[in-house]
N, C-alpha and C positions, 0 to 999 in steps of 0.2 A: 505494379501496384494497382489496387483495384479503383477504379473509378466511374461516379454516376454521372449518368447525362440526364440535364434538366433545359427543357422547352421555356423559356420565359417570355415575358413581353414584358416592356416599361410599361410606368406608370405614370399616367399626367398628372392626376389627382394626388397629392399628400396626406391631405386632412382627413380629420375623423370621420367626414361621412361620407369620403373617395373609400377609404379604409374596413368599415363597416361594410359598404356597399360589397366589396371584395369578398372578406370572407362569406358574405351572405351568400356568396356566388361559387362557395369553396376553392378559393383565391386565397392566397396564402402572402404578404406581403414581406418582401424581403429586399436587400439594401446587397449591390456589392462595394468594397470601400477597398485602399492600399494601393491602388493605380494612378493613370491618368486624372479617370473622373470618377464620381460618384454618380454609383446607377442605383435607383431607383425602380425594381420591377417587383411583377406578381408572377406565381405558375400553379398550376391547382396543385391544393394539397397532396393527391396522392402521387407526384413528382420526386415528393421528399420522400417519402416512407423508407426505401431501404437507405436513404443518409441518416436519418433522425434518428429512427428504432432499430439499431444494432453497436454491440460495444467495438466495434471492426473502426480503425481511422481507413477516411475513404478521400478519395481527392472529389471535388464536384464539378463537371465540366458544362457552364452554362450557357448556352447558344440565346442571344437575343440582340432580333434585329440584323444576322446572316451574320452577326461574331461570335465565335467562342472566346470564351473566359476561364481561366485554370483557376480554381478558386480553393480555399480550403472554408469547414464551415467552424465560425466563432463562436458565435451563438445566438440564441434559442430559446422560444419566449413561448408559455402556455398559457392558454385563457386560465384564471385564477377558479372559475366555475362550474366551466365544462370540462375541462383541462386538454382542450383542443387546440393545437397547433394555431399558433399567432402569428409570429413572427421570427426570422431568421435573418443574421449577419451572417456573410461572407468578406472571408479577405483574397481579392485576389494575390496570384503567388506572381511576383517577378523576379528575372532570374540575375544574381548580383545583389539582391537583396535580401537581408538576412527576417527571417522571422520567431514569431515566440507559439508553439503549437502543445497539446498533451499528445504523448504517443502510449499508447497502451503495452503493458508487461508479458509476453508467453515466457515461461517458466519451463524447463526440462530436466529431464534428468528425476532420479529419485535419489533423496537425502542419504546419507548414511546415518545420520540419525535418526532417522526415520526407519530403518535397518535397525538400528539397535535401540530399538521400544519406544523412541520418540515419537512426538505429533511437528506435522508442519505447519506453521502458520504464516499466510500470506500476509502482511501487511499492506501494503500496494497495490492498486490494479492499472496505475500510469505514472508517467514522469512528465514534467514538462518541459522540453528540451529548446535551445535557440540552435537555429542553422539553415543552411541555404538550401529552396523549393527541392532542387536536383538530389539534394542527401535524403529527403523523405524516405521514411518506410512505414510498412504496416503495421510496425511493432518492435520492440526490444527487446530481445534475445538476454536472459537471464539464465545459464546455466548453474543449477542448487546442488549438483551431483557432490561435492564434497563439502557442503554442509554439516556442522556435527553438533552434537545432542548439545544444545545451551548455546548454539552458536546463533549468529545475525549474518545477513547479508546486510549492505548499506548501501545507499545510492553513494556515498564514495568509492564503494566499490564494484559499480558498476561502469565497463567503458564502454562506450559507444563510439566508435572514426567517425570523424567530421559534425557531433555534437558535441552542444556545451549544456548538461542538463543545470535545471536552474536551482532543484528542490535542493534541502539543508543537507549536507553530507550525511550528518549523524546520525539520519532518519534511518533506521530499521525497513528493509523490504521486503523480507524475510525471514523467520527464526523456525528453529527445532526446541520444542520446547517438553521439560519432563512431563508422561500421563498419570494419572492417578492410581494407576495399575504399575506404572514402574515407581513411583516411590511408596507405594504401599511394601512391593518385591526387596526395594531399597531396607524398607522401615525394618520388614521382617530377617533381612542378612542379617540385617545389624543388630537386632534385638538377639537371635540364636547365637550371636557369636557372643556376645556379653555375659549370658548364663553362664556357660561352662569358668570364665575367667573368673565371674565372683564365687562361685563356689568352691575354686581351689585356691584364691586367696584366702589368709588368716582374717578372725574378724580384728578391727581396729582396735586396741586398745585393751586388752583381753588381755590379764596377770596370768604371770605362769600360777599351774595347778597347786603347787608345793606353799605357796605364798598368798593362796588365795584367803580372804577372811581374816587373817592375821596380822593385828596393827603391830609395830616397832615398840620394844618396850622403852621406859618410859626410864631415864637417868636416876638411880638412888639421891634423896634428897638432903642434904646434908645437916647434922644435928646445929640446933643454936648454941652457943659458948665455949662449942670446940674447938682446940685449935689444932 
């Protein structure tokens, strides 16, 4: 599993103008928590770069003060203005302890719906899954290969060994859905097949020839006073 190393140092200062002073100094401040203790440190900005900017889960290995730390990162704070890197939580990972993380979806395989004129559409691009540091991976393995036209995948029916994913069952991950070219294809079967039928039906309601025009004569009406 991939993993970044980050150079840090503590930090003595807490407050807003310890804080400021930091990033003025491209000094990034960030918190590791889930352990023993709660650390407090800085590392320059571009420490983080390939953990922050990539959709990749990354483990983050942070050395401060001649200790490493196995951490995962929580999250992730951008200045509202510049939209520059602020601030980062880490949980460190301890082993016997279960944790709560998003793991990202790779997807394989091609649909059979998709084979047969559908379109696919992802829904998801992660889960959030609880399990212990040692089960991590870099991803979740979604095989779509028998997917069919109209169908869903669901995170219920996604397994994973040794996770417990947290999202709603019901939730769609997945579908193949009809394109605009296959039920136009649909529209027009069905339209060419319905001509030929009404034409060799009789029309509705249509008197025979012999009887056409012709009302029923009317009962002789009987004289008054006879008997």
């Amino acid at each position: 599993m991939k993993s970044v190393k980050i150079e840090g140092k503590r930090r003595s200062g807490l407050g807003k103008k310890a804080t400021r002073q930091l990033r003025s100094e491209e000094q990034v401040p960030a918190v590791i928590y889930g352990g023993e203790e709660t650390i407090h440190f800085s590392a320059p900005v571009i420490a983080f770069r390939t953990l922050v900017y990539t959709p990749e889960f990354q483990l983050a290995e942070i050395a401060i003060d001649g200790k490493s730390y196995q951490t995962i990162m929580k999250d992730i704070q951008f200045d509202v203005v510049t939209d520059e890197l602020s601030h980062i939580d880490f949980l460190e990972l301890v082993e016997g302890r279960k944790i709560n993380t998003t793991l990202p979806i790779k997807f394989h395989g091609q649909p059979q719906g998709v084979k047969d004129g559908g379109k696919l559409e992802l829904k998801m691009k992660s889960l959030n899954v609880r399990t212990y540091p040692k089960y991590l991976t870099e991803n979740i393995s979604v095989d779509i290969t028998n997917l069919q036209l109209h169908g869903n995948i669901r995170v219920e029916d996604v397994k994973v060994e040794n996770m417990e994913i947290m999202n709603s069952p019901r939730v769609p991950v997945a579908s193949v859905v009809t394109t605009r070219a296959l039920r136009q294809e649909d529209t027009a079967v069905a339209t060419g097949a319905a001509a030929p039928a009404a034409a060799a039906a009789p029309a509705a309601g249509k008197a025979p020839a012999a009887a056409a025009g012709k009302a029923p004569a009317a009962a002789p009406a009987k004289e008054k006073g006879k008997k």
